[in-house]
C-alpha positions as CSV (number, residue, x, y, z in Angstrom):
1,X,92.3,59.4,121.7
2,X,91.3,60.2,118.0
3,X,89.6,63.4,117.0
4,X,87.5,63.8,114.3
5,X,90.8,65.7,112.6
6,X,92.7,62.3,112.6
7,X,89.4,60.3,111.7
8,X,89.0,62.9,108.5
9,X,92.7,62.1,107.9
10,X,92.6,58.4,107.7
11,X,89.5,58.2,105.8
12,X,91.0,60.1,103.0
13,X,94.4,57.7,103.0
14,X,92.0,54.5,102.9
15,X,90.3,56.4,99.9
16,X,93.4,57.4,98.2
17,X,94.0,53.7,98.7
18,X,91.5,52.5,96.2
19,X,92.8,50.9,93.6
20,X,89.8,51.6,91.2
21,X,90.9,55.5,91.7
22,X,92.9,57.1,88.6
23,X,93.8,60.1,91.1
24,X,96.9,60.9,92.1
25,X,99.0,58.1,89.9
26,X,101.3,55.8,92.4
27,X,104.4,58.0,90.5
28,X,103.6,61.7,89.9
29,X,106.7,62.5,87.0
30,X,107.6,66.3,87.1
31,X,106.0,68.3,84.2
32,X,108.4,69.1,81.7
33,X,108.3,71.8,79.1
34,X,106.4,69.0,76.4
35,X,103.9,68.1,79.2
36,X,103.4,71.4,80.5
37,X,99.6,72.7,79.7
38,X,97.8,76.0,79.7
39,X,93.9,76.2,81.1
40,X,92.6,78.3,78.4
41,X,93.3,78.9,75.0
42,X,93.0,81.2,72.3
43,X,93.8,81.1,68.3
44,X,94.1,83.0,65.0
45,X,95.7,86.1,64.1
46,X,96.5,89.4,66.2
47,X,92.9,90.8,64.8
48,X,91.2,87.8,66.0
49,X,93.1,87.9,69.5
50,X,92.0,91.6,70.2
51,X,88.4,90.6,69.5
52,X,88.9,87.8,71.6
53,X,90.2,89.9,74.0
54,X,87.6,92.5,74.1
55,X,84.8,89.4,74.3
56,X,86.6,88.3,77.4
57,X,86.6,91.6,79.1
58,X,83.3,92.3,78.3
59,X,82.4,89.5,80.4
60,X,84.4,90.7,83.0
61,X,81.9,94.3,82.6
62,X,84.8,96.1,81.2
63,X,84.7,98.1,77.9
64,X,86.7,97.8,74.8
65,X,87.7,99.4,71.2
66,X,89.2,98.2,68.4
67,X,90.8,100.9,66.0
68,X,93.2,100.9,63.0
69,X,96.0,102.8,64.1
70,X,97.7,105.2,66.6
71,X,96.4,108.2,65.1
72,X,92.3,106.4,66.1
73,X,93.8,105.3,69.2
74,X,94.9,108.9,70.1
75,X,91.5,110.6,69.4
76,X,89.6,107.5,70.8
77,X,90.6,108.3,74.3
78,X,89.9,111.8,73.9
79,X,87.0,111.5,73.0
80,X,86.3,109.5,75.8
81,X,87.9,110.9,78.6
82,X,85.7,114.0,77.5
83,X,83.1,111.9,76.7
84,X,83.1,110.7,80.5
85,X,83.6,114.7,81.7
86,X,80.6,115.6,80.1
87,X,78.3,112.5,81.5
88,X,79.5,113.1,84.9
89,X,78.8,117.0,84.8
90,X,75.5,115.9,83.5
91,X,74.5,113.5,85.9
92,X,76.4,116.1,88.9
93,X,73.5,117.0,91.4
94,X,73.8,119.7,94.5
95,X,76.9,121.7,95.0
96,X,80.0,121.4,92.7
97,X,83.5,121.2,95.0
98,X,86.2,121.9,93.5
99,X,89.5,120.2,93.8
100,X,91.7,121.6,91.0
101,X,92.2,118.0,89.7
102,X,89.2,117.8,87.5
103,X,90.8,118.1,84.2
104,X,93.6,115.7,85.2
105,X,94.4,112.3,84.0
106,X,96.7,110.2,86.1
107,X,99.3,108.6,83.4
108,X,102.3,106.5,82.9
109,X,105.1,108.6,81.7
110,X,103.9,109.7,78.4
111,X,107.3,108.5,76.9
112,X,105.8,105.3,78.0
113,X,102.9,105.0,76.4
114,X,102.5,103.3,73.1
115,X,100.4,106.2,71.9
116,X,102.7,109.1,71.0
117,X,101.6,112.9,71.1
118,X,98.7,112.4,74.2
119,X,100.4,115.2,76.9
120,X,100.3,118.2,73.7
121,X,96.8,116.6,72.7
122,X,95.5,117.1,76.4
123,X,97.2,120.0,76.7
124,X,95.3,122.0,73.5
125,X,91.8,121.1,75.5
126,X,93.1,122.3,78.5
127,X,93.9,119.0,80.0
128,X,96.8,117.6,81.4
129,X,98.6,114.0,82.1
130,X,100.1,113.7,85.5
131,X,102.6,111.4,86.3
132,X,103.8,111.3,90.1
133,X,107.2,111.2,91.0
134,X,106.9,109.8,94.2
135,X,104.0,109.3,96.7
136,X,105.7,109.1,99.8
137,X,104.1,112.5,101.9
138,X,100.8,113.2,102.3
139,X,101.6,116.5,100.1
140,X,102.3,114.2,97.5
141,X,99.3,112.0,97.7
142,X,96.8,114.9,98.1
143,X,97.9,116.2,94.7
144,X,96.2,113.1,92.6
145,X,93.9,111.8,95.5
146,X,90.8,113.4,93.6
147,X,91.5,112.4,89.8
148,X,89.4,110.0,88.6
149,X,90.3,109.1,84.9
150,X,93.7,106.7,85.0
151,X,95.3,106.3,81.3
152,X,97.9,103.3,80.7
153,X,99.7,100.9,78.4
154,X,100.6,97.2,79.4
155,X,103.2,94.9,79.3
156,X,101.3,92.2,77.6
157,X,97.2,91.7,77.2
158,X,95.8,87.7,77.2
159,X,93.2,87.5,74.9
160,X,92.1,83.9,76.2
161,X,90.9,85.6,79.7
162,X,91.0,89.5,78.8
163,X,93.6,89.7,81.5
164,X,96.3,92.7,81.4
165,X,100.0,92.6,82.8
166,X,101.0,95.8,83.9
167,X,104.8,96.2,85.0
168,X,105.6,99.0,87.8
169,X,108.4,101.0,87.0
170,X,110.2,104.6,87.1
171,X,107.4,105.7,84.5
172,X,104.9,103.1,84.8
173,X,103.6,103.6,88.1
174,X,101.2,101.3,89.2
175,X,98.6,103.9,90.3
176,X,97.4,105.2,87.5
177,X,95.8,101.6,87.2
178,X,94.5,101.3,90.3
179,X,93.7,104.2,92.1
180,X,91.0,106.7,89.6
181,X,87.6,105.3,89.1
182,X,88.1,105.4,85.3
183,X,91.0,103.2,83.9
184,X,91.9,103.4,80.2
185,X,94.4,100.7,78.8
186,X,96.3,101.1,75.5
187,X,96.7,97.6,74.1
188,X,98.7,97.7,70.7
189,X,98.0,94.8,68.4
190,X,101.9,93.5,69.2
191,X,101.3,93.4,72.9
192,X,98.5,90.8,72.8
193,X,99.0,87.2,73.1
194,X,97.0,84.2,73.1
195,X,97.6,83.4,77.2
196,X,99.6,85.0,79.9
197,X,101.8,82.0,79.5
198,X,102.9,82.8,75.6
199,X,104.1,85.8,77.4
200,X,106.0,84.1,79.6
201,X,107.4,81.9,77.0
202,X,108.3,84.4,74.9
203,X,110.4,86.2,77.7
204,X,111.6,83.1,78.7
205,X,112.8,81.8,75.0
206,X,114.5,85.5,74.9
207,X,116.2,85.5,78.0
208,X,114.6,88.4,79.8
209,X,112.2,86.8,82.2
210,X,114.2,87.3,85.2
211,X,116.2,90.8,84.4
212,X,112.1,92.0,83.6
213,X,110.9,90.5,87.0
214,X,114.4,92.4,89.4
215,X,113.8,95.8,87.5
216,X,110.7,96.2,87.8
217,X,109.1,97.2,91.6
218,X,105.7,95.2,90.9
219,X,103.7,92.4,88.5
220,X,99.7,93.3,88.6
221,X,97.3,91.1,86.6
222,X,94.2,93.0,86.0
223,X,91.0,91.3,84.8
224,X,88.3,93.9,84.5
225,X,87.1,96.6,86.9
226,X,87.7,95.9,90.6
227,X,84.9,93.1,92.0
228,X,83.4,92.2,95.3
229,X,80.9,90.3,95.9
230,X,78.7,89.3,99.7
231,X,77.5,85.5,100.4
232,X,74.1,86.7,98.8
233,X,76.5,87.3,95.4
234,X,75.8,91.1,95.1
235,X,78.4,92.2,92.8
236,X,80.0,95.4,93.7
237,X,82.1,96.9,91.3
238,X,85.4,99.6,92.4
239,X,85.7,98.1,95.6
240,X,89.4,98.2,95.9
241,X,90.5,100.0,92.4
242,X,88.6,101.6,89.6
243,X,84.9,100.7,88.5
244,X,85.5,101.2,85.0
245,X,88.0,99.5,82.9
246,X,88.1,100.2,78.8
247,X,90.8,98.7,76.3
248,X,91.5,100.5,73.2
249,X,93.0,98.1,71.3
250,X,95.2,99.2,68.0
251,X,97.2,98.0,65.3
252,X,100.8,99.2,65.2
């Protein structure tokens, strides 16, 4: 007896059967390195690419800023982490609670970022980077549950989607990305690329894909703010990370 599974089945061989179809070709030849083909593309110089870059995440409702050096870079996101303190305290209505994590910023290993001097810079205004050893007891987690400003660099930025990689490691932990409402990523000009697969190829061409990939405890793509949407597409944004993602892009 044929169900209507079999009878969907055999309709699509006849079709595929056609010989006025194009699609799939009688021999399908594996894609070589020549053949191989990227979906989107990007051009021109590193400049170009970081306003590329921030276009593409501003679609994406993130935020970005474009700056001439380290120095900018390192008073940019001062300014508006502070910047974001003040709105919030502003906009603050009823009681204040207080969790003793208000001035904190959750952040790689400041060794790891590509903008030098941030943990004295916080420090003068009575702020202060945390970077969490380990998350494994609830002791552990309770100390940074409450921060909501995250401060990162990346691993590589594509300008042709806005996308950022971001590499887990001993002092790039992955939380500072994804758990604070607030996410701010460093992006010197040498990080960006056209596509995520220049960065592949690049990696590739120098040996180090694979040596990258076992070292490191986790590969996360971000592509704006966190996004949800219903079957009525209401966009929600921080659903599952932060709500506000801003690039200060540099050159170095």
């Amino acid at each position: 007896m044929m169900t209507a599974r079999d009878d969907i089945l055999n309709r699509l061989r006849e079709n595929l059967r056609r010989p006025d179809l194009h699609f799939p070709p009688e021999r399908t030849e594996p894609l070589t390195a020549a053949t191989r083909m990227t979906v989107t593309r990007a051009e021109g110089d590193l400049p170009r690419l970081a306003e590329r870059f921030g276009r593409e995440l501003e679609t994406l409702h993130g935020s970005y800023e474009i700056v001439g050096s380290a120095v900018e870079a390192r008073l940019t996101v001062i300014n508006r982490i502070r910047g974001w303190m003040l709105e919030e305290a502003a906009s603050r209505k009823g009681v204040r609670i207080e969790t003793g994590q208000e001035k904190s910023i959750l952040s790689w290993d400041p060794d790891a970022l590509p903008v030098p001097g941030l943990r004295d810079a916080f420090a003068d205004l009575d702020m202060r980077l945390v970077t969490p050893a380990a998350l494994d007891t609830e002791e552990d987690r309770d100390a940074i549950r409450f921060i909501r400003y995250g401060l990162t660099g990346v691993e590589a930025a594509a300008a042709a989607t806005g996308s950022m990689i971001m590499l887990a490691g001993p002092k790039t932990s992955r939380v500072a990305s994804l758990l604070p409402l607030r996410h701010i990523a460093l992006i010197p000009f040498s990080r960006i690329y056209p596509t995520m697969e220049d960065w592949l190829a690049e990696r590739r061409a120098a040996g180090q894909l694979d040596q990258l990939l076992r070292e490191r405890t986790n590969l996360t793509l971000i592509t704006g703010p966190s996004k949800s949407a219903d079957i009525e597409f209401h966009l929600t944004l921080g659903v599952h990370g932060p709500q506000v993602v801003h690039a200060i892009l540099f050159e170095d």
